[in-house]
N, C-alpha and C positions, 0 to 999 in steps of 0.2 A: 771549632770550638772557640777558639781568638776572635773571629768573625762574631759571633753572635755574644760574646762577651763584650766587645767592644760596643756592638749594636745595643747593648742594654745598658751599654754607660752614657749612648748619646739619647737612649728613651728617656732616662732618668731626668739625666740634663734639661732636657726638651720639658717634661713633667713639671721638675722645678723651675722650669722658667714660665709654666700655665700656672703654675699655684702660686706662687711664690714673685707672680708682679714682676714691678721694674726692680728688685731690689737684687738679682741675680746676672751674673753679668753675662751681656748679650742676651736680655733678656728676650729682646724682638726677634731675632735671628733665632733663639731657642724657642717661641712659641711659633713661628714661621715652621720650624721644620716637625717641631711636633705634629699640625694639621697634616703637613706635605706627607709623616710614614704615616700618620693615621688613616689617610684615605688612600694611599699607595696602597696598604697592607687590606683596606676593607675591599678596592677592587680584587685584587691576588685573589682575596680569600672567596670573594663570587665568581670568579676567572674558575677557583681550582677548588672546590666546592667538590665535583662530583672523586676527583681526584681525594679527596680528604674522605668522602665517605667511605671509599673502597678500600685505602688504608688501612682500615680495620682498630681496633682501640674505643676509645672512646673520642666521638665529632667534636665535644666540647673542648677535650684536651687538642686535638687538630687544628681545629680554629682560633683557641688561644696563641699557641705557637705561632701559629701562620699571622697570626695577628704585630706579633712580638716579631715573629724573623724573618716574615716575608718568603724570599725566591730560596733564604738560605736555611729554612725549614723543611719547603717542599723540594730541595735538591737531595735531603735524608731518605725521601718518602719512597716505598716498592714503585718501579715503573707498571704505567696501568698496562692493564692486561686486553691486548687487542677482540673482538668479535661479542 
């Protein structure tokens, strides 16, 4: 829970330094890592796609998450189920 708390204070960060210009500090470095989870997390979430389906819920909410937390949302998920 610490983990993905902290991971949403450096999204935010990351966010405010896309919206919000040079006018937030390290602003380069925060729109730098905003791109680097943005497409970390869009690979993850085509990597584990079939994985989020079988998890059951709704894919939308899966996806979000996965989006948001990466390796530390789908470490929550039921292990899939073999055959």
């Amino acid at each position: 829970m610490i983990a993905k708390t902290l991971l949403l204070g450096v999204w935010a960060w990351a966010l405010g330094c896309v919206i919000g210009g040079r006018t937030m500090p390290g602003s380069q470095i925060g729109r730098a890592v905003f791109w680097l989870l943005l497409v970390a997390h869009v690979v993850e979430t085509l990597i584990y796609l079939p994985q989020l389906r079988a998890a059951g819920g709704s894919l939308g909410w899966q996806v979000v998450q996965t989006l948001l937390f990466g390796v530390l949302h789908l470490g929550d998920l039921p292990a899939p189920v073999a055959g």
